[in-house]
C-alpha positions as CSV (number, residue, x, y, z in Angstrom):
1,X,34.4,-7.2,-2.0
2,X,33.5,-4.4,-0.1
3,X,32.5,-4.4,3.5
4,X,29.4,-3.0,4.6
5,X,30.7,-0.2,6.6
6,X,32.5,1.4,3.3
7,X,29.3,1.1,1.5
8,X,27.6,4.5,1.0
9,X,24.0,3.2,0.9
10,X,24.6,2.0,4.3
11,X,25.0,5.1,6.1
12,X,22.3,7.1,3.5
13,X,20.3,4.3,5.3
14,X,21.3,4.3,8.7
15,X,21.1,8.4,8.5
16,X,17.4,7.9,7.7
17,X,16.7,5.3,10.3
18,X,18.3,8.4,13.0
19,X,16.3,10.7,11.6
20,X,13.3,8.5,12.0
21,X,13.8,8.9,15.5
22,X,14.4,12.1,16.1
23,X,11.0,12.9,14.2
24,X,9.5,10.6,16.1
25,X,10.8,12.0,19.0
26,X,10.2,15.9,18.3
27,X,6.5,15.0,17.2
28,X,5.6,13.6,21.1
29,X,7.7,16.4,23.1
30,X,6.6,19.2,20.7
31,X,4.2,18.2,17.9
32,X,3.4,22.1,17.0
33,X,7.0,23.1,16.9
34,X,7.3,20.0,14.4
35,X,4.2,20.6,12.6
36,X,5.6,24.0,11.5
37,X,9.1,21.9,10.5
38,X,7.0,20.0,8.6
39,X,5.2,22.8,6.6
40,X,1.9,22.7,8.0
41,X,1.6,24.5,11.4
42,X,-1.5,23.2,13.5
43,X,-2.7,25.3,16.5
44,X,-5.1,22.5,18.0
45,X,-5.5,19.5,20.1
46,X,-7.1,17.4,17.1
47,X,-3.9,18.7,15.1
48,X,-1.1,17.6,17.7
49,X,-3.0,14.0,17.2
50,X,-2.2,13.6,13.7
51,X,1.8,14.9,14.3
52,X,2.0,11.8,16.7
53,X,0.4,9.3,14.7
54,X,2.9,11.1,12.1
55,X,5.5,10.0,14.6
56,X,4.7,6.6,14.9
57,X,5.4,6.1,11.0
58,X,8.2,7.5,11.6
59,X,9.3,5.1,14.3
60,X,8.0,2.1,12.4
61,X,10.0,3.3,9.4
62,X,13.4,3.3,11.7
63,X,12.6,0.4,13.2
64,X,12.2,-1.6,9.5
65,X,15.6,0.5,8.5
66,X,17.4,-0.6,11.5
67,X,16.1,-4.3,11.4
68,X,17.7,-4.3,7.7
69,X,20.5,-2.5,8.3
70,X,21.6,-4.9,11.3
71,X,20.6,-8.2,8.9
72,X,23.0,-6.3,5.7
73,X,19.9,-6.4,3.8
74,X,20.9,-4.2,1.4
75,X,18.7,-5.4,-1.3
76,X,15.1,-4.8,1.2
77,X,16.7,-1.5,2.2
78,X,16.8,-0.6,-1.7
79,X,13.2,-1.6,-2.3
80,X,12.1,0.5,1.1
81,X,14.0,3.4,0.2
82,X,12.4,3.3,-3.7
83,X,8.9,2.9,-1.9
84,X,9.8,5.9,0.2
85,X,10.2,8.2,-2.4
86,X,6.1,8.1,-2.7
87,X,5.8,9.1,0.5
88,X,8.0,12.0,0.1
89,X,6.4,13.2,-3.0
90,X,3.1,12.8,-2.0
91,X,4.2,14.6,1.6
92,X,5.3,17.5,-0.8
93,X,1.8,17.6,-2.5
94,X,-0.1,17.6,0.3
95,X,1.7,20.4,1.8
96,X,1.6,22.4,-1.4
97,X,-2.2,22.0,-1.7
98,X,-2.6,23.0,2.1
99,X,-0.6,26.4,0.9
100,X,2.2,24.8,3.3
101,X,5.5,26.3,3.1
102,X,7.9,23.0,3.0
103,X,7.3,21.5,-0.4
104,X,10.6,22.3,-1.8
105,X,11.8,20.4,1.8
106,X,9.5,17.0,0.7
107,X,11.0,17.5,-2.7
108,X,14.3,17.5,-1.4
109,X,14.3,14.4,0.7
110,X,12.7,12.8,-2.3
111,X,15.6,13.0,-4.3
112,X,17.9,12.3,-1.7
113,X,15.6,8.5,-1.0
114,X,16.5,8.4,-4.7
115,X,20.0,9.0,-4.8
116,X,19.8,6.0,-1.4
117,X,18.2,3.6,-3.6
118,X,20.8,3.7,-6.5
119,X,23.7,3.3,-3.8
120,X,21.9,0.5,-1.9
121,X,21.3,-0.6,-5.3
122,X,24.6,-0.9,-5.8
123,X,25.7,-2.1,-2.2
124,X,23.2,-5.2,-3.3
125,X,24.6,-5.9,-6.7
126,X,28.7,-5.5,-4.6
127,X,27.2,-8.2,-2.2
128,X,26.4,-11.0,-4.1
């Protein structure tokens, strides 16, 4: 048996849960700067709102990543990482409907949630 720390999915997850923070992060100290990152630049008060309650999904989302990755809960860490994808695909659309320039971005971190699931998948099946 394999120990968590050689298991792939784990640091696809723990990745995500850093990166959490950092957006989380970037959208409070410069919510335009990450809006444009993001593929839908906002030039407005009203606009910088919406980027920090962006950010605090992001947070919560490391903060469920971390709680799992600390408990070796590889099989909730699949099921969050498959339920991700949605959000990542419908991110994409939204920014492609708003004429945004970061779709192929979305797209990307889509697949890459996919490819996490299948190797948390497979940390969970190693575990039991």
């Amino acid at each position: 048996m394999q120990t968590f720390y050689t298991q792939p999915g784990f640091w696809l997850a723990a990745m995500a849960a850093i990166l959490m923070y950092v957006n989380a992060v970037r959208t409070l100290l410069n919510p335009v700067g990450f809006s444009k990152y993001m593929g839908l630049p906002i030039d407005n008060d009203a606009g910088k709102a919406w980027v920090r309650v962006y950010g605090l999904r992001a947070l919560f989302i490391g903060l469920l990543v971390t709680y799992f990755l600390v408990r070796l809960d590889a099989g909730s860490l699949q099921w969050l990482t498959a339920f991700s994808v949605s959000m990542a695909l419908g991110d994409a659309l939204l920014v492609r409907r708003a004429g945004g320039t970061a779709t192929r971005r979305h797209l990307i971190i889509g697949a890459i949630l996919i490819a996490a699931t299948v190797a948390l998948h497979r940390w969970s099946v190693a575990s039991l």
